[in-house]
N, C-alpha and C positions, 0 to 999 in steps of 0.2 A: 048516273053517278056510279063510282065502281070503288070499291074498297077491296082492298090491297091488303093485301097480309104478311106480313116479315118473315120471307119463306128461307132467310139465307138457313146454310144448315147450324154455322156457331150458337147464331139465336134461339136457338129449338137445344139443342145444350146446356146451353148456362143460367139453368129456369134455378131458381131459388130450390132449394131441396131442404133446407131447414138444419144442415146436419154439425153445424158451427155449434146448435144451440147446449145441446152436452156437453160440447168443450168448455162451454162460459161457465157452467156451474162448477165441472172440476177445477177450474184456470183460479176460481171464485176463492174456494175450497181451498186449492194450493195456497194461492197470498194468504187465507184466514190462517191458514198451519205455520207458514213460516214466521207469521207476525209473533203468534203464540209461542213459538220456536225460541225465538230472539228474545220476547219479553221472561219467559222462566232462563236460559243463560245469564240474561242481567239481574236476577232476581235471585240467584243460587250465587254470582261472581260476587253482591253489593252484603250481601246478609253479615250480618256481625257474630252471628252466633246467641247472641243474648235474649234470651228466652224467661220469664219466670217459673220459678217453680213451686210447683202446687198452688197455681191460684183459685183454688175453690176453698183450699182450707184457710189461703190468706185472706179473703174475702170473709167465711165466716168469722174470722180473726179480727176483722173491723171495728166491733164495738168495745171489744178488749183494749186495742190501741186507741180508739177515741175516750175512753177512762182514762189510760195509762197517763195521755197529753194534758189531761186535766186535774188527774194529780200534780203532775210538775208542774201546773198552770199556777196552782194553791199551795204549794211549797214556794215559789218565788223565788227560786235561786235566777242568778241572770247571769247568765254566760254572752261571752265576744270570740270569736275568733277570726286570727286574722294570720295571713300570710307575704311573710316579707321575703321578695325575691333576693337571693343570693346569687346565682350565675345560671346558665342556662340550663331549664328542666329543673332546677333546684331552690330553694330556702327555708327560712324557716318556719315552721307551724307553730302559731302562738294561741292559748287558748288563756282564757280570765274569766274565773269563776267568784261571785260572790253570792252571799245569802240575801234572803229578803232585808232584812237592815242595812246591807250595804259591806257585811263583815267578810273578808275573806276564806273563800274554802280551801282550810289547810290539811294537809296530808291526805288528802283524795288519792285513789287510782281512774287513771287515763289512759284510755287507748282510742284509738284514731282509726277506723277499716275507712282507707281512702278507695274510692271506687271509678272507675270509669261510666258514665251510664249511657256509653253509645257503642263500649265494645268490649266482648268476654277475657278474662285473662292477665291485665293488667291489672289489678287490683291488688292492693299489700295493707297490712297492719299496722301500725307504728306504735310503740310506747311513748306517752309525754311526761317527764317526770315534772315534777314540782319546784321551781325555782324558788318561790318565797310570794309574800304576798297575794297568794291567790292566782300565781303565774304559770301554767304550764305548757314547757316548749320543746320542739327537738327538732334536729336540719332535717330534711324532708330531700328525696333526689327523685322526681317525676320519670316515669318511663318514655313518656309523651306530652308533647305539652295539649294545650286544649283545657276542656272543663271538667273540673275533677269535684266529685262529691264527698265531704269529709263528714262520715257516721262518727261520732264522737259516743260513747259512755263515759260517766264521771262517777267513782265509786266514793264515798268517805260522808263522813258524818251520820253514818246510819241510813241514807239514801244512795238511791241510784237515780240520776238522770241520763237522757239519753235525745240526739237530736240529729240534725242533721243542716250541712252549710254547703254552696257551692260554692269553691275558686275556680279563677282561673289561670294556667300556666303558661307562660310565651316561652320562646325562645328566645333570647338575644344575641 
């Protein structure tokens, strides 16, 4: 019996030498950087900018605001507000205040900080003055439509209350 041996000279060449295997780790490395590359681009392009701030002093600030809700809880005043679309991005903001017995709050001051809470910038003020029976209202024109947060303060009868409502704004 006679074994033979693969003498051609190619053969004897093309032996494995192992030298690919440092490229797989760089090539590895590469994909890992571009991915990471691509995900901070979408992450810097998508940001809103909205940030809080000082949330360590808002945080100890916690049990002052859970008081603060519980006063108003025991005062009893009841507030509605509501918004009646007038044309597009726009209407009115209506707000209805009464006391615990059910008595109209008259000559309050009202103001309205309407806020975006998905993007910095858009945010405005409004005055609502006092129409009668406990009614206060004023047009309102949206920057954008979407969902708008209306921080409401009510000054008058010796108190202040304070709260907070989300609308929402279409376009038509």
């Amino acid at each position: 019996m006679t074994v033979s041996a693969n003498t051609h000279p190619k053969a004897r060449t093309q032996a494995r030498t192992g030298r690919w295997i440092p490229w797989t780790f760089v090539g590895m490395f590469g994909v890992i950087l571009a991915v990471n590359g691509i995900m901070v681009a979408v992450a810097f392009d998508t940001w809103s900018g909205l940030s809080t701030a000082e949330p360590y002093r808002r945080g100890l600030a916690y049990n002052s605001q859970l008081a603060e809700i519980e006063r108003q809880e025991k005062l009893g005043w009841q507030v509605s507000l509501g918004f009646a679309p007038g044309g597009p991005g726009a209407g009115e903001l209506r707000l209805r205040a009464v006391d615990k017995a059910g008595r109209p709050i008259l000559g309050a001051t009202v103001t309205a900080r309407i806020v975006r809470p998905v993007a910095q910038g858009a945010d405005f003020t409004v005055a609502l003055p006092g129409r009668g029976k406990g009614l206060y209202s004023a047009a309102v024109r949206f920057p954008k439509p979407g969902l708008w947060e209306v921080r409401y303060r009510i000054r008058g009868a010796g108190e202040t209350v304070t709260a907070a409502h989300r609308i929402k704004v279409e376009v038509r």
